[in-house]
Rosetta silent file (secondary structure, phi, psi, omega in degrees, C-alpha in Angstrom):
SEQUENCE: XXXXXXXXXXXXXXXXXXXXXXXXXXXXXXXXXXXXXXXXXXXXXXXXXXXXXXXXXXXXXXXXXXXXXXXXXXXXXXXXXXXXXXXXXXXXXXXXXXXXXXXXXXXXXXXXXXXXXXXXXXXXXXXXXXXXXXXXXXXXXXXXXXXXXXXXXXXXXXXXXXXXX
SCORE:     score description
SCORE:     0.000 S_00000001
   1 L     0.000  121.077  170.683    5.308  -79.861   19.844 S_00000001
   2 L   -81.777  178.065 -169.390    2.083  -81.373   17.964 S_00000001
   3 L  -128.075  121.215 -160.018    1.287  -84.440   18.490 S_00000001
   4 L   -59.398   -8.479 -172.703    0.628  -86.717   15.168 S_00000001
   5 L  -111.694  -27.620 -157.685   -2.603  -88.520   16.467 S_00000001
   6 L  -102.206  136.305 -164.005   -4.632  -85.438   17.255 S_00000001
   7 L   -91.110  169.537 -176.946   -6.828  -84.313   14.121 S_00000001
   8 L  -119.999   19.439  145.209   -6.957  -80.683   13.045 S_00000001
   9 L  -147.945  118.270  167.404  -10.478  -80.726   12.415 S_00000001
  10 E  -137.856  154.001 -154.912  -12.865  -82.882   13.697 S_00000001
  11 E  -141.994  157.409 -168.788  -16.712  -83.118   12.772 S_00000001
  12 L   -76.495  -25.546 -176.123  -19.539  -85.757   13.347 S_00000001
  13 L  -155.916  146.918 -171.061  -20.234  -86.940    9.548 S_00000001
  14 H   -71.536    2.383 -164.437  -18.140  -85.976    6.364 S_00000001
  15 H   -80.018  -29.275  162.904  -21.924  -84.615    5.045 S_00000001
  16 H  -121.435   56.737 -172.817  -21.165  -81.419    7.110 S_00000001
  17 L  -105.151  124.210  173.814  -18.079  -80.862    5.747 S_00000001
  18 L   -72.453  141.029  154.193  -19.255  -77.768    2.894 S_00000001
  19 H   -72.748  -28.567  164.319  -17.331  -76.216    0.202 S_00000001
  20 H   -81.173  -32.599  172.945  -17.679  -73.307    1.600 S_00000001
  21 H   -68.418  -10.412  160.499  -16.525  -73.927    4.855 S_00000001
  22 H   -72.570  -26.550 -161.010  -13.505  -76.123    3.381 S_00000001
  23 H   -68.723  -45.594 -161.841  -12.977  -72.812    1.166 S_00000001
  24 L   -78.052  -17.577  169.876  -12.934  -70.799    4.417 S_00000001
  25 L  -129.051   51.509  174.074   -9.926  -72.626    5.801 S_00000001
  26 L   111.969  -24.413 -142.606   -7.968  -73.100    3.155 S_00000001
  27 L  -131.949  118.170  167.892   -8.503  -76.311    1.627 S_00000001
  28 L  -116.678   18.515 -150.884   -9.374  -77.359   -2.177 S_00000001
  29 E  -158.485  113.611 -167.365   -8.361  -80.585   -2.230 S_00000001
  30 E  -147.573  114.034  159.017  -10.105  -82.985    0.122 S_00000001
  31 E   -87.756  126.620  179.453   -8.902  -86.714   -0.112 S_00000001
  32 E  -121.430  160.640  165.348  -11.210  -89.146    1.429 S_00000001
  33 L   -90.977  168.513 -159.824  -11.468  -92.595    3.044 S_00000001
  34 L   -92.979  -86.831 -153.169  -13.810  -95.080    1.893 S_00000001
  35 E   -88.687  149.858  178.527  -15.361  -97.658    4.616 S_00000001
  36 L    60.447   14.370  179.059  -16.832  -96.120    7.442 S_00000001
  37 L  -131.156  -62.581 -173.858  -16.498  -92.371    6.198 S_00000001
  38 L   -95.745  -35.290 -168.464  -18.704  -92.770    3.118 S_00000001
  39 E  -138.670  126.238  162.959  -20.282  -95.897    3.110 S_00000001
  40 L   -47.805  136.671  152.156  -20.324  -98.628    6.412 S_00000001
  41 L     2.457  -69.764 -167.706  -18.439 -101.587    6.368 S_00000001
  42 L   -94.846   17.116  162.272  -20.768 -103.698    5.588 S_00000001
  43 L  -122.938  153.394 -169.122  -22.311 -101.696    2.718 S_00000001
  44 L  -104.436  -23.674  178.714  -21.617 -100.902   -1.006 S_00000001
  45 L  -146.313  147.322 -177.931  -24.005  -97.520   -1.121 S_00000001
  46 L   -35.049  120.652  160.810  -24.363  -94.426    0.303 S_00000001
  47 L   -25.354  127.261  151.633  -26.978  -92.778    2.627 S_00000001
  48 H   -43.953  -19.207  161.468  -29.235  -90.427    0.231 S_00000001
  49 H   -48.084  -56.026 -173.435  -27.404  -87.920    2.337 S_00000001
  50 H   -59.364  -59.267  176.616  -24.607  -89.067    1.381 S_00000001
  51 H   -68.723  -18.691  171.326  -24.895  -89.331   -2.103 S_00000001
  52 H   -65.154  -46.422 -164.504  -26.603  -85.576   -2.177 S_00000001
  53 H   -92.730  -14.319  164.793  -23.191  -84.348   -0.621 S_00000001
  54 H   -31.727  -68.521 -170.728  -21.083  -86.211   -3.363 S_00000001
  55 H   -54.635  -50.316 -169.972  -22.697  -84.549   -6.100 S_00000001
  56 H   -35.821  -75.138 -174.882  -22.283  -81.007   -4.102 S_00000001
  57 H   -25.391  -61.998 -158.046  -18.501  -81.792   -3.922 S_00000001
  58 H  -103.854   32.344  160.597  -17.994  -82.595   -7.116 S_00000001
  59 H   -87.121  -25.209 -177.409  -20.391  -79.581   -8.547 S_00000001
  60 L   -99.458 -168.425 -148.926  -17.663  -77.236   -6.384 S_00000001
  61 L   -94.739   -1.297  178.390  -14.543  -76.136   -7.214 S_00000001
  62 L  -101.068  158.938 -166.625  -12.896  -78.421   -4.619 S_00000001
  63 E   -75.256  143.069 -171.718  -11.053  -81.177   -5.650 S_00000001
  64 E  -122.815  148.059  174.672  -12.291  -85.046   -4.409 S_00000001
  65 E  -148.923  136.155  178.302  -10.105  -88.455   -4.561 S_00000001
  66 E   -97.824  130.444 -174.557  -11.000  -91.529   -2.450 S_00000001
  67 E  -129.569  109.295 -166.227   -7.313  -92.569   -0.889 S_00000001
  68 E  -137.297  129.040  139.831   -8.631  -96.067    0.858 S_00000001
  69 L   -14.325  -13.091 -175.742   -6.636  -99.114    2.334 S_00000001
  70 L   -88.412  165.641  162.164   -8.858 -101.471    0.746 S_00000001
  71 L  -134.749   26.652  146.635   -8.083 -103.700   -2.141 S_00000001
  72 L   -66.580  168.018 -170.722  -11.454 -105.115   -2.725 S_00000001
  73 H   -85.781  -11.592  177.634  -12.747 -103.970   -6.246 S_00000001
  74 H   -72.622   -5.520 -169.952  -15.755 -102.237   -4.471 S_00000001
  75 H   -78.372  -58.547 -171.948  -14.123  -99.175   -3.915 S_00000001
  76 H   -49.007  -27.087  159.423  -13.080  -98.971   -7.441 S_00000001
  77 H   -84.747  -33.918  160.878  -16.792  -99.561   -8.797 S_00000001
  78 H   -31.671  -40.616 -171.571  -18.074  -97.282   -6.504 S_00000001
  79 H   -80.467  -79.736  159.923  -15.945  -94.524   -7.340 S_00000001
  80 H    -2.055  -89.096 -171.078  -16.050  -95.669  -11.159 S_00000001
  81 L   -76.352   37.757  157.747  -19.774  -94.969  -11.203 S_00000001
  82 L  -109.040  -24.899 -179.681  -19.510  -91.623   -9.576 S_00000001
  83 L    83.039   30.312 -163.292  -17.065  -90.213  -11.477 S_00000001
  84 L  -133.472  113.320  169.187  -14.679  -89.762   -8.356 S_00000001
  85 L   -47.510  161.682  170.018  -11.073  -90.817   -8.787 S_00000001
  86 E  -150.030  178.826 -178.694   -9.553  -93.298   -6.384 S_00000001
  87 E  -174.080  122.541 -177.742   -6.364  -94.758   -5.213 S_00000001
  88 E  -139.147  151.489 -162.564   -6.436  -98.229   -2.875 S_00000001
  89 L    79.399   38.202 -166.766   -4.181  -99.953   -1.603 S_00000001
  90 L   -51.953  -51.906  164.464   -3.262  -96.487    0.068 S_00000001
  91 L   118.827    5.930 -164.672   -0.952  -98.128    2.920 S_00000001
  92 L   -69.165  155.645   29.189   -1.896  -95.300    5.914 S_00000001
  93 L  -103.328    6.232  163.714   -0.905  -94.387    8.039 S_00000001
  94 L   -70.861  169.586 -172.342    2.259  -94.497    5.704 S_00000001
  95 L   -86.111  -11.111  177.894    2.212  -91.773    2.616 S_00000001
  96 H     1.006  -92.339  170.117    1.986  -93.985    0.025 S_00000001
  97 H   -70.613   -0.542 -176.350   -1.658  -93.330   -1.671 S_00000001
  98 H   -70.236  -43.897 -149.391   -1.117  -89.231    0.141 S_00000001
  99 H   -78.935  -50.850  175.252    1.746  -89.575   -1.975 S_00000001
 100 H   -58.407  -47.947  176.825    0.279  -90.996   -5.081 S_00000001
 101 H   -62.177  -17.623 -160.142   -2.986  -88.732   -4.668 S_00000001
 102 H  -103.963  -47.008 -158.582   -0.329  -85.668   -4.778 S_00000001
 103 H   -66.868  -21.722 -174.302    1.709  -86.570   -7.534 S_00000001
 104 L   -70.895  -27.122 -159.479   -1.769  -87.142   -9.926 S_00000001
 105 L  -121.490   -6.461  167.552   -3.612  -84.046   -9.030 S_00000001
 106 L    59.273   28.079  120.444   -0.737  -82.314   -8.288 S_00000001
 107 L   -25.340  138.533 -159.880   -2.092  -80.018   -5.538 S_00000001
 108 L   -86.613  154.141 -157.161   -0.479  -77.623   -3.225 S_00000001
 109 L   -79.207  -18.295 -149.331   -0.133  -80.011    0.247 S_00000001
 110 L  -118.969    7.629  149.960   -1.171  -77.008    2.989 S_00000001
 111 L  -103.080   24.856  174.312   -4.035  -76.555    0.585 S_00000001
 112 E  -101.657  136.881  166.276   -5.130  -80.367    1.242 S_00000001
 113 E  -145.818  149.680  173.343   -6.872  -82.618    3.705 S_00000001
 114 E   -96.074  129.180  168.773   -7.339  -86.493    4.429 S_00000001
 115 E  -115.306  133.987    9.869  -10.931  -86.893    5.791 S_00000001
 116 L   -42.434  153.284  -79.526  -11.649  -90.169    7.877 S_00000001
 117 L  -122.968  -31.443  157.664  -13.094  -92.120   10.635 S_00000001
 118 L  -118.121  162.803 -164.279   -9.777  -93.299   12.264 S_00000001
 119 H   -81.441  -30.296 -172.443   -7.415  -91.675   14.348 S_00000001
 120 H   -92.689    1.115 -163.829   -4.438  -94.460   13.808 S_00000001
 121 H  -116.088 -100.030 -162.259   -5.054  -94.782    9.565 S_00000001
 122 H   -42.781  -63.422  172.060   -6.299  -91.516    8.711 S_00000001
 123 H   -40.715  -72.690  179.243   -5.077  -88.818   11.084 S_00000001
 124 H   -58.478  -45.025  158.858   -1.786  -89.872   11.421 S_00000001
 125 H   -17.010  -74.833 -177.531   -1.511  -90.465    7.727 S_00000001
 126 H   -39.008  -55.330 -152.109   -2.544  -86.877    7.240 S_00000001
 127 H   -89.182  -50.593  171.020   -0.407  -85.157    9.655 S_00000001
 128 H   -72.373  -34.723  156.788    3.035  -87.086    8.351 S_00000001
 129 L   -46.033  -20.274 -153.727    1.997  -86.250    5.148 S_00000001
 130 L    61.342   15.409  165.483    1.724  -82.804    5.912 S_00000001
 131 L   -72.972 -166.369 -176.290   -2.225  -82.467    4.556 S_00000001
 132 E  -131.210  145.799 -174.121   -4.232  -81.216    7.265 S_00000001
 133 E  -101.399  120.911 -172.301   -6.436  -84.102    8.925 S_00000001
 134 E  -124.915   88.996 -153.574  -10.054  -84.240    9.197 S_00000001
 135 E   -64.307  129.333  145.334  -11.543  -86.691   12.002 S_00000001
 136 E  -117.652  155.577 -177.721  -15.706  -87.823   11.507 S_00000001
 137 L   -71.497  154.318  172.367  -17.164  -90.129   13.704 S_00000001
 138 L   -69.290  126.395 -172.872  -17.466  -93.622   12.298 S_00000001
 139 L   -63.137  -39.569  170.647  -20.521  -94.335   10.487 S_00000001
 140 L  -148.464  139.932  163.896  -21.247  -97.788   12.494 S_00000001
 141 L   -95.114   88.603 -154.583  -18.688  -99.488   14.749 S_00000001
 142 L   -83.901  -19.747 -173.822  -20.116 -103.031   13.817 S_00000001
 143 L  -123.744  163.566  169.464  -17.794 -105.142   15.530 S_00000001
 144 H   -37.056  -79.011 -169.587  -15.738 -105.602   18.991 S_00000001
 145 H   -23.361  -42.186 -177.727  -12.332 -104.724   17.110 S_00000001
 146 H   -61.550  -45.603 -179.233  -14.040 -101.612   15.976 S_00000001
 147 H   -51.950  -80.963  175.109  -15.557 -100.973   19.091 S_00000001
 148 H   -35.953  -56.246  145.972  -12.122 -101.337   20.723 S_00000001
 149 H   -37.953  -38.981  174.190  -10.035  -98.835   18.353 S_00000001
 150 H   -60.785  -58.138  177.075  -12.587  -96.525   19.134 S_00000001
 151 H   -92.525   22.048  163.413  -12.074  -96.153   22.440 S_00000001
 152 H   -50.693  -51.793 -173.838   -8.056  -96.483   21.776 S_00000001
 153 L   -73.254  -17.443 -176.813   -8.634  -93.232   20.280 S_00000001
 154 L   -48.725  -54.377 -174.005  -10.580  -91.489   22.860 S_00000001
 155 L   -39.437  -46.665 -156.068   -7.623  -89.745   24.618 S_00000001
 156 H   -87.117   -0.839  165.691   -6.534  -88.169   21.147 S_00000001
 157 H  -110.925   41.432  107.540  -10.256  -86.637   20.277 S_00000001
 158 H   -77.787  -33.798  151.958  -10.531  -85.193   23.198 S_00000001
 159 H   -44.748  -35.590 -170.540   -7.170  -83.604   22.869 S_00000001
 160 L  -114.792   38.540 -172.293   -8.419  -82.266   19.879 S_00000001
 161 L   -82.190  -44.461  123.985  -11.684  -81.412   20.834 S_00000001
 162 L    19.236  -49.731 -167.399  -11.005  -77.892   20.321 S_00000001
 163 L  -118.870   33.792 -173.066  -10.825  -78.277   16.404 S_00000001
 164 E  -100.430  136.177  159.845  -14.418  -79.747   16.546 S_00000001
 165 L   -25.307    0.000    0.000  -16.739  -78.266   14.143 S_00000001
């Protein structure tokens, strides 16, 4: 029996997730979350790192969508001047925006993954969806709340410690 909180990859920053190494297991379709996977909380732009592995992404052949929980307008300018579709007000860990992200791009599901920073949004999203789920550490945990989900979560990345990059 799996268990719906444990990720099926998980890696320290989405910057060393590659096309080729998404290529090598499968995956051409990589949906991502927004705060605290690309950009912090508290920020509107990207680590030059960051923005260097954008471009890579969307120079390869796999496909990128930001599927994010927020409904401020920052995702949507962000994206906007990147050239990177989005869909917010995703609803995870329900399928909603999985669901929304599937019917636009049309994409086969077991060649798909959700990549972000929590285990109770993102993972489980991924996993009821049936995409395959891709855990990174959180770019800053700025507050107590943050703090606290984090180590909420501990038990399930160390189950799935295993599937770390």
């Amino acid at each position: 029996m799996s268990i719906p909180f444990v990720p099926d990859i998980i890696t320290d920053a989405l910057t060393d997730l590659t096309p080729e190494l998404l290529k090598s297991r499968g995956i051409d379709f990589l949906m991502l979350d927004f705060d605290n996977t690309i950009v912090p909380y508290t920020q509107n732009e990207p680590s030059p790192e960051m923005e260097a592995w954008l471009m890579r992404m969307r120079e390869s052949e796999i496909g990128l969508c930001v599927v994010s929980n927020s409904k401020r307008d920052r995702v949507v300018k962000f994206c906007a001047s990147r050239g990177i579709p989005c869909i917010t007000h995703a609803k995870k860990p329900f399928s909603k925006g999985i669901r929304a992200c599937h019917v636009q791009f049309g994409f086969e599901k077991t060649c798909a993954a959700l990549v972000g920073d929590q285990i109770y949004t993102d993972v489980l999203g991924a996993n009821c969806a049936g995409v395959a789920s891709i855990l990174v550490t959180p770019i800053h945990l700025h507050n107590i709340w943050l703090k606290l989900r984090h180590v909420a979560e501990i038990p399930f990345i160390a189950m799935g410690r295993r599937n770390r990059l």
